[in-house]
C-alpha positions as CSV (number, residue, x, y, z in Angstrom):
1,X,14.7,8.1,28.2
2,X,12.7,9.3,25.1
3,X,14.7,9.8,21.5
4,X,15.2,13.4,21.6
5,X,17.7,12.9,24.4
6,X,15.5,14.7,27.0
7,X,13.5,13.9,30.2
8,X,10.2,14.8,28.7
9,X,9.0,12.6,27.0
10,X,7.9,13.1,23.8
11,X,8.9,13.1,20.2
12,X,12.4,14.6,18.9
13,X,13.1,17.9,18.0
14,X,15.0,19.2,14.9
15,X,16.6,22.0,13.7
16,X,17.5,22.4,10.1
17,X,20.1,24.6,11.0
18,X,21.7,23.1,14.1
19,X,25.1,21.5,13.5
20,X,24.5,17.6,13.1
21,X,21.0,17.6,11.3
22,X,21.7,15.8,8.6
23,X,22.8,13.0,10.5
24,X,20.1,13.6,12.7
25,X,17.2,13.4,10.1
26,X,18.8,10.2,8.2
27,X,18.4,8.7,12.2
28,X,14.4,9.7,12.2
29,X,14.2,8.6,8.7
30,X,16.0,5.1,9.9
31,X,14.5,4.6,13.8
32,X,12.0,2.4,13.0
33,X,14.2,-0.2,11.3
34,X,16.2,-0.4,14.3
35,X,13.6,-2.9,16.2
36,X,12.5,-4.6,13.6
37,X,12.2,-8.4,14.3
38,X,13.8,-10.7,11.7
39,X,11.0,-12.8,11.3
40,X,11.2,-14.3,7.5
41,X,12.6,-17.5,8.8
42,X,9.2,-18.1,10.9
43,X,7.3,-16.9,8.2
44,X,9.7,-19.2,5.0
45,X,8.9,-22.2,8.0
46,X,4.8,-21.4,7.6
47,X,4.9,-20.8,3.8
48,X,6.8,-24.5,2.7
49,X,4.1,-25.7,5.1
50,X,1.5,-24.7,3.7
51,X,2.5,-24.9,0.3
52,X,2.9,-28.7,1.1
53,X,0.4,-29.5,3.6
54,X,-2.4,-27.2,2.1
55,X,-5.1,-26.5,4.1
56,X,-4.6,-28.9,6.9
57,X,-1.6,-26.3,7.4
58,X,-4.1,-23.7,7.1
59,X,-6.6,-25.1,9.6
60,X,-3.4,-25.9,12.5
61,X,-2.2,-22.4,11.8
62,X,-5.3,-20.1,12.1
63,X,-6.5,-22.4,15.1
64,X,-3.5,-21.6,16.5
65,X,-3.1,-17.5,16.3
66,X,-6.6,-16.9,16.1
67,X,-7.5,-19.1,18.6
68,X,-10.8,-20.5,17.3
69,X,-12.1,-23.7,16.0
70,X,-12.2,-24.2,13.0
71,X,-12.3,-27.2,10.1
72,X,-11.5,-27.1,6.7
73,X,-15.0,-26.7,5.5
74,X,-15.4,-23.8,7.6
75,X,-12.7,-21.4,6.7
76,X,-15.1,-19.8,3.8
77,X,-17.6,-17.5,4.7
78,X,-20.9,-18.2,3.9
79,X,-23.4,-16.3,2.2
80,X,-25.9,-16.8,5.1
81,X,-22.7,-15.5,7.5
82,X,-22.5,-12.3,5.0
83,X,-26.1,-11.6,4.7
84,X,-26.5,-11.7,9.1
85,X,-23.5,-9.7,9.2
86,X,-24.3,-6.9,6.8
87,X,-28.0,-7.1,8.7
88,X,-25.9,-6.1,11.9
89,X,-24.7,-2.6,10.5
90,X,-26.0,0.3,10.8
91,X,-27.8,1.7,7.8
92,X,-25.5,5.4,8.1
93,X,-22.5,3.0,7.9
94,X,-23.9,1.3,4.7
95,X,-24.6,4.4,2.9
96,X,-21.0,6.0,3.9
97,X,-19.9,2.7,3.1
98,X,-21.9,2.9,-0.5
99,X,-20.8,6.4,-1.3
100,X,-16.6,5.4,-0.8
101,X,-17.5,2.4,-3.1
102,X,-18.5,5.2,-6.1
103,X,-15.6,7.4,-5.6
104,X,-13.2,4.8,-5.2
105,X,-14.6,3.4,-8.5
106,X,-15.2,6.5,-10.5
107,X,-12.0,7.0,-9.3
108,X,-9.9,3.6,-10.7
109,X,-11.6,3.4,-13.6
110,X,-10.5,6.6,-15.0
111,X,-6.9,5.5,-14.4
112,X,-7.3,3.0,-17.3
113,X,-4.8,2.4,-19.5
114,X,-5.1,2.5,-23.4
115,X,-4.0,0.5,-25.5
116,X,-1.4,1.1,-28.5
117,X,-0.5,0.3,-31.9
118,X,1.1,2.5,-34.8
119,X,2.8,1.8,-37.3
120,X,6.6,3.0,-37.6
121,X,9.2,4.7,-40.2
122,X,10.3,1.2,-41.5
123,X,6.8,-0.6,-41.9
124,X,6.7,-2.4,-38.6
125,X,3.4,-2.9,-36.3
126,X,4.1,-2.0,-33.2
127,X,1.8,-1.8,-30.1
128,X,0.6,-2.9,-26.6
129,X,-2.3,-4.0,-25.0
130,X,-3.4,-4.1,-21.1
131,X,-5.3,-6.8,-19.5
132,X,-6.2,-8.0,-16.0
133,X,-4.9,-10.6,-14.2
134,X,-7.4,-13.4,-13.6
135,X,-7.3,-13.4,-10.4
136,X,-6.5,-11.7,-7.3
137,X,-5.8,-12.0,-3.5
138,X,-7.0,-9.5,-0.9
139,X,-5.8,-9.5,2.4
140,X,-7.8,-7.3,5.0
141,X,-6.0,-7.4,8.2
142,X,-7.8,-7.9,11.3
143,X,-5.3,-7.7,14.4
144,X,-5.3,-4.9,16.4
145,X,-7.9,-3.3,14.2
146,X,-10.1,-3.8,11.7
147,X,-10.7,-1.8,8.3
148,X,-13.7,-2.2,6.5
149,X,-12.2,0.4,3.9
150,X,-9.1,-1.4,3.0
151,X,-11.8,-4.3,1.2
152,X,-12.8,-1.5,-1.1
153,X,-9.4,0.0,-1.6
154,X,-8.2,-3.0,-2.7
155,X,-11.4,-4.7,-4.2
156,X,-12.8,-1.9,-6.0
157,X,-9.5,-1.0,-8.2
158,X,-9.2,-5.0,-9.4
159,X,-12.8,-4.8,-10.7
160,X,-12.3,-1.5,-12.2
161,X,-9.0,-3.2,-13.6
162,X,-11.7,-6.1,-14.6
163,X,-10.9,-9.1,-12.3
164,X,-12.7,-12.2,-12.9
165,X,-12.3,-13.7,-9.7
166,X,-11.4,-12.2,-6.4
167,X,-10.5,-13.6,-3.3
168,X,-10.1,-12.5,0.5
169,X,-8.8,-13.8,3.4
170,X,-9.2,-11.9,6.7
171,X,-8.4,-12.8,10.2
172,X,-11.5,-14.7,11.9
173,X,-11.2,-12.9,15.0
174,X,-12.6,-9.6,14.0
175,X,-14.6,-10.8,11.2
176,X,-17.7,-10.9,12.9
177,X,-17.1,-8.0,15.7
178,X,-16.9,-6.1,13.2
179,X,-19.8,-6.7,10.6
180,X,-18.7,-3.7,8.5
181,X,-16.0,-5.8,6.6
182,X,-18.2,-8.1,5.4
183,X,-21.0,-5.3,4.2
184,X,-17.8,-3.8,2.5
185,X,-17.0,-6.9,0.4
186,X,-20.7,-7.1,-0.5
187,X,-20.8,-3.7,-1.8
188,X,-17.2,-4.4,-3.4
189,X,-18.8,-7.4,-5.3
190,X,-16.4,-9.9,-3.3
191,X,-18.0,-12.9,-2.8
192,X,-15.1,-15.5,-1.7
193,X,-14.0,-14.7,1.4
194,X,-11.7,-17.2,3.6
195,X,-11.4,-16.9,7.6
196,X,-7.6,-16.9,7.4
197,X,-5.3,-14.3,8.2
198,X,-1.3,-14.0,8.6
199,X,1.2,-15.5,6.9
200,X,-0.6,-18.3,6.5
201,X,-3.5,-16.4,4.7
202,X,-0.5,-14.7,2.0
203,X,0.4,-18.5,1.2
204,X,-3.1,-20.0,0.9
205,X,-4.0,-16.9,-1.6
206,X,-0.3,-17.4,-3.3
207,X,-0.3,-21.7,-3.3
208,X,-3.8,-22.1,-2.8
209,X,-5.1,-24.5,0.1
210,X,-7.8,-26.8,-0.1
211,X,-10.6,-25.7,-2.0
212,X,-9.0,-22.3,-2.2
213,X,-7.6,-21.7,-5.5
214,X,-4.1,-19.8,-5.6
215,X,-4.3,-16.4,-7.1
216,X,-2.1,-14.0,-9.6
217,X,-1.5,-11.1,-7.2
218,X,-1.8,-10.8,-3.6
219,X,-2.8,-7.1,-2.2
220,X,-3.4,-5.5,1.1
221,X,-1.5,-4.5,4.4
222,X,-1.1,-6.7,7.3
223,X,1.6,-7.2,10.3
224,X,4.8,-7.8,10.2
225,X,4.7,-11.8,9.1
226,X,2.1,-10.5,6.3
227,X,4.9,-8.4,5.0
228,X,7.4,-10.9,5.4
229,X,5.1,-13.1,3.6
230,X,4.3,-11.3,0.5
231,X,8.2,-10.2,0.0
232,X,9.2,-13.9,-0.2
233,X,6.2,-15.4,-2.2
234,X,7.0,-12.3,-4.7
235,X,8.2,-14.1,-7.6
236,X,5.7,-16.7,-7.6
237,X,3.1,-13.9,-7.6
238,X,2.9,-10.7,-7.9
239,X,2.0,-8.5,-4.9
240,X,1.5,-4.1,-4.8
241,X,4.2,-3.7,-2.4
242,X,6.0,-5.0,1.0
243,X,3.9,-2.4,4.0
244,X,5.5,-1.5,6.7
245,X,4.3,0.9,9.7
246,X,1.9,3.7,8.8
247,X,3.5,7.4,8.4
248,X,2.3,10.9,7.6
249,X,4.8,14.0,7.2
250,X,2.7,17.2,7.7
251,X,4.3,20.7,6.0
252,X,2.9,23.7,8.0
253,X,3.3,27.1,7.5
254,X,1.5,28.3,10.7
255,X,-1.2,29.4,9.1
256,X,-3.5,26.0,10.0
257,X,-5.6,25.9,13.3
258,X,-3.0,24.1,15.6
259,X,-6.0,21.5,16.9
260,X,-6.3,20.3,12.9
261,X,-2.9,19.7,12.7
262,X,-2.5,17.7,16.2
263,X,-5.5,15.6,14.9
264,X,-3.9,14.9,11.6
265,X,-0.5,14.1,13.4
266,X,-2.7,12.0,16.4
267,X,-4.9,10.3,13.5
268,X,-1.9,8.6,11.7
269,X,0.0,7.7,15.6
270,X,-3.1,5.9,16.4
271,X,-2.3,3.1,14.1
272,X,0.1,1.6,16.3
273,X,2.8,1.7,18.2
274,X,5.4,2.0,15.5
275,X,3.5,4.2,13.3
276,X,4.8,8.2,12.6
277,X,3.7,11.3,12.2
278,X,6.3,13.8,11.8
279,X,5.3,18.2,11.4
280,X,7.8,20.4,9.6
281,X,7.3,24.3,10.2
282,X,8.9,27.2,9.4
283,X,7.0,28.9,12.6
284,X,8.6,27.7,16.4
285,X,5.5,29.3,18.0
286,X,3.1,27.4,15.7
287,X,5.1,24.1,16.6
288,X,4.9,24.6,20.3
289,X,0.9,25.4,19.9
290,X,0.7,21.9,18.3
291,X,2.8,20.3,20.9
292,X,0.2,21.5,23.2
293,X,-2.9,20.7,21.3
294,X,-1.5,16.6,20.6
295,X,-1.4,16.8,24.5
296,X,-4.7,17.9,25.3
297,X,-5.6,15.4,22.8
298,X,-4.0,12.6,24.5
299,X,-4.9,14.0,27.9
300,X,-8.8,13.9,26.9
301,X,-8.3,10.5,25.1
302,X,-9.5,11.9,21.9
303,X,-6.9,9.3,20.1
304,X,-6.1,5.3,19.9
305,X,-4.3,4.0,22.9
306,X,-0.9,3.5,20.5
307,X,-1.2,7.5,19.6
308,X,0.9,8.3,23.0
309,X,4.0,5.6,22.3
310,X,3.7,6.4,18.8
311,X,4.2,10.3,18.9
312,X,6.6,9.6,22.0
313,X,9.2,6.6,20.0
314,X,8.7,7.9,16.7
315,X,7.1,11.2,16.3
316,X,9.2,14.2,15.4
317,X,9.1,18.2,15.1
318,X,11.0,19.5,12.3
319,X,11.7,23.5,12.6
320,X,12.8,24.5,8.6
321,X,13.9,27.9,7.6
322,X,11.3,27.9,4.5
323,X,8.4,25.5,3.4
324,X,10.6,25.0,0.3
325,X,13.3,23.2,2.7
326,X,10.6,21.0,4.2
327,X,9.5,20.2,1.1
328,X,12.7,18.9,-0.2
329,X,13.0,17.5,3.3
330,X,9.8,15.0,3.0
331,X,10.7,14.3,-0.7
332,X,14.1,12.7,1.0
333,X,11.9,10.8,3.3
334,X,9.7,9.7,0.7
335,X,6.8,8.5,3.2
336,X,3.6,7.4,2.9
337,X,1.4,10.5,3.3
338,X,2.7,14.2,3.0
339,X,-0.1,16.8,4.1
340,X,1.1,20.5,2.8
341,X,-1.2,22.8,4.9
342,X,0.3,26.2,3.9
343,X,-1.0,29.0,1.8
344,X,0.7,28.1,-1.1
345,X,0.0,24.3,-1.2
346,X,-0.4,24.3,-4.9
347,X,2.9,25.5,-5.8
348,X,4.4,23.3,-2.8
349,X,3.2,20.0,-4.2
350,X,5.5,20.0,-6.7
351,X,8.6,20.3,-4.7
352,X,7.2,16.7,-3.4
353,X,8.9,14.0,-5.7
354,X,8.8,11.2,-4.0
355,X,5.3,10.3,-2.0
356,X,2.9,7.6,-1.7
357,X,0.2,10.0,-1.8
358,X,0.3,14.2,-1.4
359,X,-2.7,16.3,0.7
360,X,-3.0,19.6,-0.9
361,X,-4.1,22.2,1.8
362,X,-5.4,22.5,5.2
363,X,-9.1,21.1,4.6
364,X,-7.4,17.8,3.0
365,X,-6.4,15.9,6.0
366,X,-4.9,12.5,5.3
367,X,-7.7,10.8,6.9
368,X,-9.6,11.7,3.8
369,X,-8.1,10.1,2.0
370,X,-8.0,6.9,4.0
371,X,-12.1,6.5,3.5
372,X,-13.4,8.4,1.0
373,X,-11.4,10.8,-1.1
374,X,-10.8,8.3,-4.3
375,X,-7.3,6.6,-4.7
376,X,-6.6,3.6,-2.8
377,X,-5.3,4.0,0.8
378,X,-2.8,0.6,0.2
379,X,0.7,2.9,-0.3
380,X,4.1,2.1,-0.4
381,X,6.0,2.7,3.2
382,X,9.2,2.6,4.8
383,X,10.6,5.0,2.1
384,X,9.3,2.8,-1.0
385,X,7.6,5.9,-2.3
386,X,10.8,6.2,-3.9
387,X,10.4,3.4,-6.7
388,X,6.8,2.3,-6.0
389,X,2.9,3.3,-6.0
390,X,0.2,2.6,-4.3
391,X,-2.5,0.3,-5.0
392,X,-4.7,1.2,-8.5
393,X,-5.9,-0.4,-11.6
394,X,-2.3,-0.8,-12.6
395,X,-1.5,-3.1,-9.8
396,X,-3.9,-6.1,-11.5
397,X,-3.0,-5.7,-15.3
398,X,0.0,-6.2,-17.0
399,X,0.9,-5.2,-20.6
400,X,1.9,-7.3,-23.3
401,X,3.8,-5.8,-26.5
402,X,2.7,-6.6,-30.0
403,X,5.1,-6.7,-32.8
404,X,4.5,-7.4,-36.6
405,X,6.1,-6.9,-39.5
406,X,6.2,-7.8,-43.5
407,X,8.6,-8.8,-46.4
408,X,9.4,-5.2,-46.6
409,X,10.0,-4.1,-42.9
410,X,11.9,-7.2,-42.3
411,X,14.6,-6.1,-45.4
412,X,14.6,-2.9,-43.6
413,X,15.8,-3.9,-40.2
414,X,17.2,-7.4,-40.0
415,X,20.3,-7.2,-41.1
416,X,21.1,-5.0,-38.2
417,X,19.5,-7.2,-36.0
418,X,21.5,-9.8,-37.4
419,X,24.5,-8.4,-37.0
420,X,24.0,-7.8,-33.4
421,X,23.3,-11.4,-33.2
422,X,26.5,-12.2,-34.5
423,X,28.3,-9.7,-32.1
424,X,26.5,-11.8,-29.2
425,X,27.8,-14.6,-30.2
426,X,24.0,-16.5,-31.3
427,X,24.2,-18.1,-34.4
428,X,20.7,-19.1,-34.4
429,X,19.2,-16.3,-34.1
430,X,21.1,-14.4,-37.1
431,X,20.1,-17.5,-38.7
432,X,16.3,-17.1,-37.9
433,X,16.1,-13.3,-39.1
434,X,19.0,-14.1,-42.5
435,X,16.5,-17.3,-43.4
436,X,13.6,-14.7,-44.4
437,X,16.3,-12.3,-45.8
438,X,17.3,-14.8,-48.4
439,X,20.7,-15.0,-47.0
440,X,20.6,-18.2,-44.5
């Protein structure tokens, strides 16, 4: 029997003001953590192994998933491979391609960081400076589908951050059905590119493997055993953020053509299986003429084959008094995408605190932003939207804090941070600030 409790199937149905929503909502919020396999055991088992093995571990392992044949030397891509494949696309695809690079890249580089350094009330220096990490990971998953844009949402924002070196390992089953990923890196400016993919592929970028060097921080969104992977090699690197399943709350007034809004909903089920697209309305009519349009949609095959299980396991339709109650009502979820397609979008937004990214009106479908629109498409899931970001310039720099001072600022601050030394209990470090104050 479907969710919602009914024989039809299809996704639940909430009320904000039925008894028991509360609970109700926390439960859609929560369903898709309900199946989720434990699988950080399998993935701790592949990581030691390849950590000590290298890339003979690498080799067994991608043989074994990806089913292909393949030896040490030949889990980096060739240039020869990359120029044939990028021959193979079609030149429409390269120039759509080409124009996501530039706005992706306008984009990043005007998130830049400055720089500081002042000088304060008692005569210290005091400032910060930003600088990349020297090199990064990318992982471009290539399971059930393939994404040539994730190489330039994840490339494009570590040369904008200025990344030396980047490297990226995709799964070699789809590398070369789909020749798109590999015209992608060229335009990104990636030239290392490994055949590996998995959990294997997050410890050969975080360990290195072979004749891969490890990296400083490992990107991108993969399966289940990719996210395992990059939450338990955090530490040793850094990584943007553990990914779950794709998600997309859409905030309708009724005032949106129905079919746009049973696209949008259809375009983020499509990932997968365990993916969710959720609409909140104030209208019940409007929500029932959506219903009908994701049917004819399904009906007519005009979305992925996981769009029907997806909508069905984990879709929902949320009927709020006012847009201001949905809005505080996808700020709890905090999800991936929120779309606001209502008349007053602008002053909506706002209300919004807590989203990986926000789709301001009815011509800004999320699915602009996954190609096209600017900011990366790599965003924090699974309710992280509370305390992360998505991927940007920031993800590949860190900031280191500068500090100087003189005779005079010294005399003006040590003693108290001497004192608090004392109160800590470290004699050595009073000693180290009461030396220069002439009284060590």
């Amino acid at each position: 029997m479907p969710r919602n409790g009914t024989a039809e199937a299809g996704p639940r149905r909430l009320v904000g003001t039925a008894p028991g929503f509360a609970g109700q909502f926390a439960a859609l919020l929560a369903a898709r953590d309900e199946g989720a396999a434990n699988v950080d055991s399998v993935v701790a088992a592949i990581l030691e192994d390849v950590r000590r093995r290298g890339d003979s571990a690498v080799v067994e392992y991608t043989n074994r998933f990806d089913r292909v044949a393949l030896t040490a030397d030949r889990l980096r891509v060739t240039r020869a491979e990359i120029d044939q494949a990028v021959a193979g696309v079609p030149p429409r695809t390269v120039s759509a391609l080409k124009l996501a690079a530039r706005r992706i890249r306008d984009y990043h580089r005007r998130q830049m960081p400055k720089g500081l350094s002042y000088r304060d009330a008692a005569g210290l220096r005091l400032g910060a400076r930003w600088t990349p990490v020297a090199a990064a990971g990318l992982y471009v998953p290539g399971g059930t589908a393939a994404y040539p844009s994730s190489v330039l949402m994840n490339a494009i924002p570590a040369k904008a951050a200025g990344v030396q070196r980047i490297a990226m390992a995709t799964p070699p089953g789809k590398l070369f059905d789909n020749p798109a990923i590999l015209a992608a890196a060229k335009i990104a400016g990636v030239t290392e590119i490994w055949k590996i993919g998995g959990a294997q592929a997050i410890a050969a970028l975080a360990y290195g493997a072979g004749d891969l060097e490890p990296t400083d921080v490992v990107v991108g969104p993969g399966n289940a055993y990719v996210a395992a992977a990059k939450k338990l090699v955090y530490g040793d690197v850094g990584i943007d953020a553990i990914a779950g399943p794709s998600e997309v709350f859409v905030l309708c007034d009724g005032s949106a053509d129905p079919r746009w809004i049973a696209a949008d909903l259809m375009a983020q089920a499509e990932h997968d299986g365990d993916a969710q697209s959720v609409l909140f309305t104030t209208d019940r009519a409007f929500a029932a003429r959506v219903a009908a349009e994701v049917e004819k949609l399904l009906a007519s095959n005009h979305a992925g084959d996981a769009a029907r299980s997806s909508w069905a396991d984990n879709g929902a339709i949320v009927i709020t008094q006012t847009m201001e109650e949905a809005a505080a009502l996808a700020s709890r979820g905090a999800p991936e995408h929120v779309q606001i397609a209502a008349r007053n979008a602008e002053q909506l937004a706002p209300l919004v605190k807590h989203a990986g990214a926000i789709f301001v009106g009815a011509h800004a479908p999320e699915a602009l932003g996954d190609y096209i629109a600017g900011p990366s498409h790599v965003l924090p899931t699974g309710r992280r939207a509370r305390f992360s970001s998505g991927v940007s310039t920031y993800t590949f720099m860190k900031r280191t804090s500068l500090i100087g001072a003189d005779a005079r600022a010294l005399a003006a601050i040590g003693p108290a941070a001497a004192r608090i030394a004392d109160a800590e209990g470290l004699p050595a470090h009073a000693l180290s600030l009461r030396v220069r104050l002439g009284d060590g």
